[in-house]
Residue frames as a rotation matrix with the C-alpha (Angstrom) as fourth column:
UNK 1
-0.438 0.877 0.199 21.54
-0.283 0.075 -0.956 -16.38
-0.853 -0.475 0.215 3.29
UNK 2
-0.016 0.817 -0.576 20.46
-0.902 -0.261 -0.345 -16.39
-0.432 0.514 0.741 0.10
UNK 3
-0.331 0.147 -0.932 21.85
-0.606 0.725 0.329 -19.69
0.724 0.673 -0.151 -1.11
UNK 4
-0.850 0.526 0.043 20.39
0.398 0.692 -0.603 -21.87
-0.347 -0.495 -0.797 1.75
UNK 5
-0.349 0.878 -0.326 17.57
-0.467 -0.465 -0.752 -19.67
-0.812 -0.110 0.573 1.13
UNK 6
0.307 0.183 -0.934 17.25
-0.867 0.458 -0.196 -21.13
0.392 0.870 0.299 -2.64
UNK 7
-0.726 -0.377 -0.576 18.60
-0.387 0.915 -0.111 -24.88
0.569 0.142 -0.810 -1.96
UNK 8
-0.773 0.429 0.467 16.03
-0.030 0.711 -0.702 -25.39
-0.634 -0.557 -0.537 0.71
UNK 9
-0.037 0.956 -0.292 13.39
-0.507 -0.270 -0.819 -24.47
-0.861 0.118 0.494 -1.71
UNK 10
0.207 -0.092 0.974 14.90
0.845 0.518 -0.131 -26.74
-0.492 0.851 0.185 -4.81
UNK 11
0.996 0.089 0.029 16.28
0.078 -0.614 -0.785 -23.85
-0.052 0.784 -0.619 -6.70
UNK 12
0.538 -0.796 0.276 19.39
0.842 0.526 -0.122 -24.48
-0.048 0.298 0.953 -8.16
UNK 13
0.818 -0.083 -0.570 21.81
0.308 -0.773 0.555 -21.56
-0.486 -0.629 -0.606 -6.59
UNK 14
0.673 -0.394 0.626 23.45
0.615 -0.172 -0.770 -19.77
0.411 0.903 0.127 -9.74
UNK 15
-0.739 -0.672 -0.045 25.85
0.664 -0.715 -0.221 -16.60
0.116 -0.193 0.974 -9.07
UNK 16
-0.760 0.434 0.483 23.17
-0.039 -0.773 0.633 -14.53
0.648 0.463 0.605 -10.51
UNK 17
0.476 0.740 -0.474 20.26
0.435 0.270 0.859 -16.42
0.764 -0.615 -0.193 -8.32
UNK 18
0.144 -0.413 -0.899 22.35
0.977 0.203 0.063 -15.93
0.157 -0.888 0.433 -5.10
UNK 19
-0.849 -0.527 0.041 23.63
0.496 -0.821 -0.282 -12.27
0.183 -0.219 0.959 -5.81
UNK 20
-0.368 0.874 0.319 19.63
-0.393 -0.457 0.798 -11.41
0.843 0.168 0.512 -6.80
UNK 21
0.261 0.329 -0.908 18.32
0.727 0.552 0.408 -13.71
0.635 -0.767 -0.095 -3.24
UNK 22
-0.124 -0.087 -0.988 20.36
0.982 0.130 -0.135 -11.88
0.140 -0.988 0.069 -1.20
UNK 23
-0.855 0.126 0.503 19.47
0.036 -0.953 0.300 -8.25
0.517 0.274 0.811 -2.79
UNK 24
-0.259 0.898 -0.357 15.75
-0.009 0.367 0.930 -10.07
0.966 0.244 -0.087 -1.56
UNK 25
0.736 0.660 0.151 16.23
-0.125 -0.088 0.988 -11.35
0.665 -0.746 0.018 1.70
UNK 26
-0.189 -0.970 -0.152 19.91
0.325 0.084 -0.942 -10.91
0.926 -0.228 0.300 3.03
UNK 27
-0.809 -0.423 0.409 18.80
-0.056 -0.637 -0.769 -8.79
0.586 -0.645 0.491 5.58
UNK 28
-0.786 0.551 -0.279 15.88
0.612 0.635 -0.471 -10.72
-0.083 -0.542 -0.837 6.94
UNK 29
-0.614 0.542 -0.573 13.24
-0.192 -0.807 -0.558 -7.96
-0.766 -0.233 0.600 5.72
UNK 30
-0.188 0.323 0.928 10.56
0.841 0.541 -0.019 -8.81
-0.508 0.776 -0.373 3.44
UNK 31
-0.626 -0.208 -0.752 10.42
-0.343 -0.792 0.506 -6.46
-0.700 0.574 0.424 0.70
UNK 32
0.582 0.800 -0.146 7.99
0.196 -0.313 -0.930 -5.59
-0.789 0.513 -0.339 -2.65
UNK 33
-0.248 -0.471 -0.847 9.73
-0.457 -0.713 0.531 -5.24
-0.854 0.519 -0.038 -5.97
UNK 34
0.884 0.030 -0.467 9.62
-0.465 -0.043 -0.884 -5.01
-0.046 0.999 -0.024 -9.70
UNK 35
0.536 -0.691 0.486 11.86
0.844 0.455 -0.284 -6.87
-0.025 0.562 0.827 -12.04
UNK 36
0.208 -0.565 0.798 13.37
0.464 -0.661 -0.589 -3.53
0.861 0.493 0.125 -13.32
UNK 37
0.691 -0.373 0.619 14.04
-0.723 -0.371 0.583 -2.46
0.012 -0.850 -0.526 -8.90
UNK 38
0.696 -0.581 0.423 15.59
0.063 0.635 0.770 -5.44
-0.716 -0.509 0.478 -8.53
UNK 39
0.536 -0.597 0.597 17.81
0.611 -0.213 -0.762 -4.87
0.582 0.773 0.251 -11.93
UNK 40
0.598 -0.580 0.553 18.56
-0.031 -0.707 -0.707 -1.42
0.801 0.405 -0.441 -10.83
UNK 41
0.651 -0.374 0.660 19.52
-0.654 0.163 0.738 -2.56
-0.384 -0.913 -0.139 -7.09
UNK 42
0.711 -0.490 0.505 21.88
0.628 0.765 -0.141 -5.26
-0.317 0.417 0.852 -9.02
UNK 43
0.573 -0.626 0.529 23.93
0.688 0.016 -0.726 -2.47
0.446 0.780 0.439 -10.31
UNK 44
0.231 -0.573 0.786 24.89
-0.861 -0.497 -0.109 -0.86
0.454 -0.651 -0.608 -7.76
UNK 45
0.730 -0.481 0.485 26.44
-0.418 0.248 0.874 -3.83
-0.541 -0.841 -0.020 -6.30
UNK 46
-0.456 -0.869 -0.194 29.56
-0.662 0.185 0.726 -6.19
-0.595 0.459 -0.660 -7.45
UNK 47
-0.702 0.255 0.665 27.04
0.263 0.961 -0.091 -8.65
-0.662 0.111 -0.741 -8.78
UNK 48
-0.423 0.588 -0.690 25.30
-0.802 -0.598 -0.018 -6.65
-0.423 0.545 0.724 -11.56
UNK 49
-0.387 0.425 0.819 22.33
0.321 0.894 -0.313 -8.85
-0.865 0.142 -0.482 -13.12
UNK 50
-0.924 0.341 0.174 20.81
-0.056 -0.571 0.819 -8.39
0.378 0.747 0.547 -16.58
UNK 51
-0.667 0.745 -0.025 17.18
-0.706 -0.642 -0.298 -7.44
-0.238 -0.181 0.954 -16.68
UNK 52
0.089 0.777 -0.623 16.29
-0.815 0.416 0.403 -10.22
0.572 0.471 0.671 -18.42
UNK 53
-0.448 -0.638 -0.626 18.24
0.022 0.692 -0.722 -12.72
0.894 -0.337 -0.296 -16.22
UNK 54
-0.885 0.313 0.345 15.84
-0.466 -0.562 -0.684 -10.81
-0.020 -0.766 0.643 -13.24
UNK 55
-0.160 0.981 -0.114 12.98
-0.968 -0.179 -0.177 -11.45
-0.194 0.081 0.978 -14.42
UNK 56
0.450 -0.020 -0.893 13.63
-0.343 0.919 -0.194 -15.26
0.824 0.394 0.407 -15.30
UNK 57
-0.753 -0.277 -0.597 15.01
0.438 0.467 -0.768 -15.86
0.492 -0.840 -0.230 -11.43
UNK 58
-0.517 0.713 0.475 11.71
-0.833 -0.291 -0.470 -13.57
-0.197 -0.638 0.744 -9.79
UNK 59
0.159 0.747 -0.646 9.92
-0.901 0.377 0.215 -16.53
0.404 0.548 0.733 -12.20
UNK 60
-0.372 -0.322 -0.871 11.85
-0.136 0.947 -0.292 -19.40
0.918 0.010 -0.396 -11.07
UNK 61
-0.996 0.011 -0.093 11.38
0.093 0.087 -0.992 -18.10
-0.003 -0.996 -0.088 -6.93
UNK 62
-0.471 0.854 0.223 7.82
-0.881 -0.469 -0.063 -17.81
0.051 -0.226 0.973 -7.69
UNK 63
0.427 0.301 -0.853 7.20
-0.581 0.814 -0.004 -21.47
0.693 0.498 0.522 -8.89
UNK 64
-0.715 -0.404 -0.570 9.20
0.341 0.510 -0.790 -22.48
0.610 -0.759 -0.227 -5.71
UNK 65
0.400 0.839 -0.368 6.96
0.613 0.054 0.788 -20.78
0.681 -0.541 -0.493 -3.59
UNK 66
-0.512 -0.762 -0.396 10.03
0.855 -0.498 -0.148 -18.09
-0.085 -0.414 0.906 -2.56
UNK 67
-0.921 0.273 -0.277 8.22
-0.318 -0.939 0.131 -15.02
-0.224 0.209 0.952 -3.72
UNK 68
-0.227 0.914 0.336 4.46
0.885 0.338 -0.320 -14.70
-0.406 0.224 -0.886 -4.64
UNK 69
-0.980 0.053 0.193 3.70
0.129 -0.570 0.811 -11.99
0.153 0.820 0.552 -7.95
UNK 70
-0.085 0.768 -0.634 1.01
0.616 -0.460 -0.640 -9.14
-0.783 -0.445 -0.434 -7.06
UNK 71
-0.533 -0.041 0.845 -0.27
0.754 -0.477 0.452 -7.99
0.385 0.878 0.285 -10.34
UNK 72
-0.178 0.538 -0.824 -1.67
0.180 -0.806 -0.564 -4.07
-0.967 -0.249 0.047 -10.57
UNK 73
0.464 0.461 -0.757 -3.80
-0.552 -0.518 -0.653 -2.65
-0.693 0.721 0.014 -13.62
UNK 74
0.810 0.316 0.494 -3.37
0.151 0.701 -0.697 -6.40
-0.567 0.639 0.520 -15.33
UNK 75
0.816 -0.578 0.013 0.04
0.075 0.083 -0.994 -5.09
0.573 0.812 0.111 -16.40
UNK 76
0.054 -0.968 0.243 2.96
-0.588 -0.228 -0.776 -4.25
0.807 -0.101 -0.582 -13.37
UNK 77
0.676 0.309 -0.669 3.56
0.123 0.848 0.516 -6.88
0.727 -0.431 0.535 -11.77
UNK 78
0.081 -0.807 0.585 5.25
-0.832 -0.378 -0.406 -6.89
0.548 -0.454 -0.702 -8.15
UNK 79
-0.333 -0.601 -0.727 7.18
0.334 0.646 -0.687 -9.65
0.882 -0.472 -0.014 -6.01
UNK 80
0.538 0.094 0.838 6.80
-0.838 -0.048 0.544 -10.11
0.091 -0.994 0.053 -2.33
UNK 81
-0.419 -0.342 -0.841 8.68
-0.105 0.938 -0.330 -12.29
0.902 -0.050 -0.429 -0.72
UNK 82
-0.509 0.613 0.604 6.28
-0.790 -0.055 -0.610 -12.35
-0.341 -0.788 0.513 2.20
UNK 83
-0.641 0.377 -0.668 4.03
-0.468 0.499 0.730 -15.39
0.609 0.780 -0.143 0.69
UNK 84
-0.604 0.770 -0.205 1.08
0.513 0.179 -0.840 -15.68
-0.610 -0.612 -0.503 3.32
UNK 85
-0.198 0.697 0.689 -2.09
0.893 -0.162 0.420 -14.30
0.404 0.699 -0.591 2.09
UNK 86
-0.157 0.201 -0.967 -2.37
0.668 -0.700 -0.253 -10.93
-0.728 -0.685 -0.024 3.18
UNK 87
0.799 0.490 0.349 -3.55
0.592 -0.540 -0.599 -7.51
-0.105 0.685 -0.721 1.44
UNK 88
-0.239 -0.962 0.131 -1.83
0.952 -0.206 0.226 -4.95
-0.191 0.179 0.965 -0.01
UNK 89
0.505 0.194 -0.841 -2.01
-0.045 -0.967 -0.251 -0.86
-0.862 0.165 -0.480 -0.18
UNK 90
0.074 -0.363 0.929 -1.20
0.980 -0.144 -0.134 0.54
0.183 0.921 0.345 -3.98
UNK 91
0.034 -0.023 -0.999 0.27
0.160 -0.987 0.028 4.11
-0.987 -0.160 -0.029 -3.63
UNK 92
0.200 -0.218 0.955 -0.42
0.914 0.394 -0.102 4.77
-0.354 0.893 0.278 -6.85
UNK 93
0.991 -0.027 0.132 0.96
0.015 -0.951 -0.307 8.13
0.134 0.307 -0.942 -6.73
UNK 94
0.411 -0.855 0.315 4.35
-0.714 -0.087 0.695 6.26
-0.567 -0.511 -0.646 -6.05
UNK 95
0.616 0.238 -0.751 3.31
-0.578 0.784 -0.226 3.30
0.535 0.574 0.620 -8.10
UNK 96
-0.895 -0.286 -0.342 4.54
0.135 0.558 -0.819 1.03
0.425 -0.779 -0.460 -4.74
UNK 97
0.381 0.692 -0.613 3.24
-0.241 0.714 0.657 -1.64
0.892 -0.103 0.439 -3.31
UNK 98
-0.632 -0.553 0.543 3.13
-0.611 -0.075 -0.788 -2.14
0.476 -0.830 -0.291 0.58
UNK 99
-0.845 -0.235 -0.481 1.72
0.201 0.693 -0.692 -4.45
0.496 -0.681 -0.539 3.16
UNK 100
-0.165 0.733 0.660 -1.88
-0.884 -0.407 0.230 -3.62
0.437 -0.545 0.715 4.80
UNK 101
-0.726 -0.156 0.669 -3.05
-0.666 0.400 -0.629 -5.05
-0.169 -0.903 -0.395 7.87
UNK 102
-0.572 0.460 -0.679 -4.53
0.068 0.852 0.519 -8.14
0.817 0.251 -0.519 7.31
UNK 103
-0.655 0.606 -0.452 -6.48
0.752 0.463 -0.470 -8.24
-0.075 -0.647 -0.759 10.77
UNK 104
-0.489 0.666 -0.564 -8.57
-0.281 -0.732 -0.621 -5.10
-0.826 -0.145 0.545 9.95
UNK 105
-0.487 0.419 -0.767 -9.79
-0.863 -0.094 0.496 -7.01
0.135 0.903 0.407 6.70
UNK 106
-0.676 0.532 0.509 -12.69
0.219 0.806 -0.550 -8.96
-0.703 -0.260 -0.662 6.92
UNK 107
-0.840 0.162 -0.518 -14.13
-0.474 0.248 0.845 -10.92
0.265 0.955 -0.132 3.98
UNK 108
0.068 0.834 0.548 -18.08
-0.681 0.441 -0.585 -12.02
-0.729 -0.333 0.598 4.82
UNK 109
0.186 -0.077 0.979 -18.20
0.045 0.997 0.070 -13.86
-0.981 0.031 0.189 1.46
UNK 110
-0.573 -0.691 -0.441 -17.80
-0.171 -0.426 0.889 -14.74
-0.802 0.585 0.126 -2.06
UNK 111
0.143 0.522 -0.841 -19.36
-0.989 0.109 -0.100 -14.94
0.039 0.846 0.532 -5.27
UNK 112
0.423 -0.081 0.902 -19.58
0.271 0.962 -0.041 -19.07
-0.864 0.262 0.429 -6.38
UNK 113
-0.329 -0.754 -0.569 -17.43
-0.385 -0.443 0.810 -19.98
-0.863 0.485 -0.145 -8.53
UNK 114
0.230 0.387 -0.893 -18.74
-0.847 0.532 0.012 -21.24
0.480 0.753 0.450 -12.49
UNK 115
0.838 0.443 0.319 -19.51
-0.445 0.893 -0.070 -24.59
-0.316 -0.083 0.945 -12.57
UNK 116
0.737 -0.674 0.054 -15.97
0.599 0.614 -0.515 -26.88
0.313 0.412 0.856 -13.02
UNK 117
-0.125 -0.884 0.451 -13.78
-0.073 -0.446 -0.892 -24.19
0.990 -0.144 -0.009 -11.08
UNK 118
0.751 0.511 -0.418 -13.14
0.606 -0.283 0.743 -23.46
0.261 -0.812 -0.523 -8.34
UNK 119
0.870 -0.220 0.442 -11.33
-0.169 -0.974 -0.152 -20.38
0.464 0.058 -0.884 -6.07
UNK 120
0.182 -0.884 -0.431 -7.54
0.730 0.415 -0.542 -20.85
0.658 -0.216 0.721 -5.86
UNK 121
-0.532 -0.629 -0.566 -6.72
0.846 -0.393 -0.359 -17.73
0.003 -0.670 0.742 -4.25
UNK 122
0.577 0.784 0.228 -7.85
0.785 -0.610 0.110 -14.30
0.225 0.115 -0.968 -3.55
UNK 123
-0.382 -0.922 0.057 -5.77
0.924 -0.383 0.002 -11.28
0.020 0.054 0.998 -3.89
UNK 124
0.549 0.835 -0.037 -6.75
0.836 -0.548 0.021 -8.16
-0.003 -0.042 -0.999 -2.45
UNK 125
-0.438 -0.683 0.585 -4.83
0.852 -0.523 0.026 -5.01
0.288 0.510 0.811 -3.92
UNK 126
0.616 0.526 -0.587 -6.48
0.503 -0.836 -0.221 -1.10
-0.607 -0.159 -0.779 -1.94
UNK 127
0.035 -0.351 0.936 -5.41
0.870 -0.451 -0.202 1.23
0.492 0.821 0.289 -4.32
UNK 128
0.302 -0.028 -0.953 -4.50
0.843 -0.459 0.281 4.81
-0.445 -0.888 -0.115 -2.67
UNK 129
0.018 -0.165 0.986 -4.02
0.705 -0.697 -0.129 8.15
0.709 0.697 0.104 -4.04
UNK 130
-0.808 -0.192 -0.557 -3.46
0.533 -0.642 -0.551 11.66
-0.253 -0.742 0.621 -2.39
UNK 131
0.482 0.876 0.031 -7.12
0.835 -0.448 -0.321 13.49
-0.267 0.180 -0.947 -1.96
């Protein structure tokens, strides 16, 4: 799965790309991770990846348009490979990142943007905690 999964998208389908794809979506589930999950899920299989070698293929599947990079608190950044626009729940007593129902969110409007921009996306991140 994973190398069709890279070749249709123009990403050139390494060992490392392929072993780290199909850790991603082998199993047809869409999934939330960190450079340093996807590392440690790499070593437990036969295809161990370095960390840095992670993080330089999450970059490459983002710029295809394979994965789409949900920053939290402007510093941990997670992966989806879901890549519609939909929210997300922060457990941030788990520090994981999950899926929230997009039809129960409803945006009335937005600020304007400055003068010479305009809004590429919107990214909407609920943060959660145990009361």
């Amino acid at each position: 799965i994973g190398t069709a999964w890279l070749t249709e998208a123009g990403v050139r389908p390494t060992r490392q790309r392929v072993a780290l794809a199909d850790l991603l979506v082998g199993d047809g589930k869409n999934r939330h991770v960190t450079a340093e999950s996807l590392h440690a899920a790499s070593q437990s299989s036969d295809d161990a990846v370095s960390l840095a070698t992670g993080y330089n293929t999450l970059r490459a599947l983002c710029e295809a348009g394979l994965v789409q990079e949900v920053t939290v608190d402007g510093s941990k950044s997670y992966f989806d490979t879901r890549v519609d626009d939909h929210p997300h729940f922060y457990w941030e007593d788990e520090a994981r990142l999950t899926d929230a129902p997009a039809d129960q969110l409803e945006i009335l409007s937005l600020p304007d943007a400055p003068d010479g921009t305009e809004i590429s996306k919107v990214d909407v991140v609920i943060r959660l905690r145990k009361r």
